[in-house]
C-alpha positions, 0 to 999 in steps of 0.5 A, spaced: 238 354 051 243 357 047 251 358 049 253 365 051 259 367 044 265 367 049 262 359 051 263 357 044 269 360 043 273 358 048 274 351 045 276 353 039 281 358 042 283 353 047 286 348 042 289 354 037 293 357 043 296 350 043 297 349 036 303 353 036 307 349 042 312 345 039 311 337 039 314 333 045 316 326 042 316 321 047 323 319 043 327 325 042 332 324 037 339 326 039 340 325 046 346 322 050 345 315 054 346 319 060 340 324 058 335 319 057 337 316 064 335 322 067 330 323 063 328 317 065 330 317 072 325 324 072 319 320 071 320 313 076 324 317 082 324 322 087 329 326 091 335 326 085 339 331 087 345 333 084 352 331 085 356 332 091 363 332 093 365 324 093 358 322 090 356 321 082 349 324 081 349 319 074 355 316 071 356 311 065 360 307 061 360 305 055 359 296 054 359 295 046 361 301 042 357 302 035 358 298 030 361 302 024 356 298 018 349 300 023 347 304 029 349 301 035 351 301 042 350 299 049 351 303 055 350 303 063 348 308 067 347 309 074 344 314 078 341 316 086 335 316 087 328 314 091 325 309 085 317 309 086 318 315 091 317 311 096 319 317 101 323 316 108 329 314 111 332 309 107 329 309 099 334 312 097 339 308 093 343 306 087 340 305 080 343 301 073 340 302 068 341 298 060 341 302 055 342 301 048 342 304 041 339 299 036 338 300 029 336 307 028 341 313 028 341 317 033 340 323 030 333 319 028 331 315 035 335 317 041 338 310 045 333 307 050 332 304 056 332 297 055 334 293 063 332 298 069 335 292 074 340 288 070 343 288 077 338 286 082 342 284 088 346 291 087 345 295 093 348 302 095 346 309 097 351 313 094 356 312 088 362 314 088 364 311 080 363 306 075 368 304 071 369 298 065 375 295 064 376 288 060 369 285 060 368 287 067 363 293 070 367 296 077 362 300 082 365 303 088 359 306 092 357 306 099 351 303 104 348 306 110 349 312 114 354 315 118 350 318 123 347 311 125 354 308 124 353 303 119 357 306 114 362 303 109 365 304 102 363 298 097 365 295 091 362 291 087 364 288 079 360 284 075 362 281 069 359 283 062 357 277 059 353 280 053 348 284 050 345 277 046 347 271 051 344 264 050 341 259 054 338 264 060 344 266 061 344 273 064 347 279 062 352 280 069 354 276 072 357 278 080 364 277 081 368 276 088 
């Protein structure tokens, strides 16, 4: 049995309707080491709120500025958010992302994120500010909840060893 007119059509008009929209690149050229750790952060986490008074939504600092013969450059950026939704009291804590701009011009391919844990022992609920100063990355933040009163200020510096480190060397390395 043959289909009704406006059956054969809607196909056709379906994907001519969306012919029109503009092309999302899964590496938009352009955009900011922050941007592309939100966007990020958007698409692995849940509950990221804006900052607060005292608290850093995102926050970055710069580790090896460009190169002046060839596209480069490597940022930190932290972030508050409940990776992997997990939902409940808790799953919130602060995120360090690696990122890194290499080889192309960001005008062609906006830097990436190359290490989502490049501190693994790192734990802290809320991010006051990251900062980087001869060769070592400070972050000041907090850990529990003041309304169990497991609340404290924390700092933590890890010394950056490089983005290309030999021998299983890692790339930060925790201070005292």
């Amino acid at each position: 049995m043959p289909l009704p007119s406006h059956r054969r059509w809607l196909p056709v008009s379906f994907f001519a309707a969306f012919s029109v929209l503009p092309i999302a690149l899964a590496n938009e050229p352009g955009l900011s080491p922050t941007e592309v750790v939100r966007r990020y952060s958007h698409t692995v986490a849940c509950q990221i709120y804006g900052s607060t008074p005292g608290y850093q939504q995102y926050a970055t600092v710069e580790l090896e500025p460009a190169h002046s013969q060839y596209p480069s450059g490597v940022w930190l950026v932290g972030w508050i958010g409940d990776l992997g939704c997990m939902g409940g009291y808790g799953t919130i804590g602060l995120q360090i992302n690696l990122v890194s701009q290499n080889g192309f011009s960001n005008r062609t391919v906006s830097p990436v994120v190359i290490d989502s844990l490049p501190m693994p022992d790192l734990a802290m609920n809320g991010l006051r500010d990251l900062s980087f100063k001869d060769g070592v990355v400070t972050i000041r933040g907090t850990t529990g909840r003041a309304n169990f009163g497991t609340f404290q200020e924390v700092t933590s510096r890890y010394r950056w060893n490089g983005m290309w480190t030999g021998g299983g060397q890692p790339r930060f390395e925790r201070l005292p």
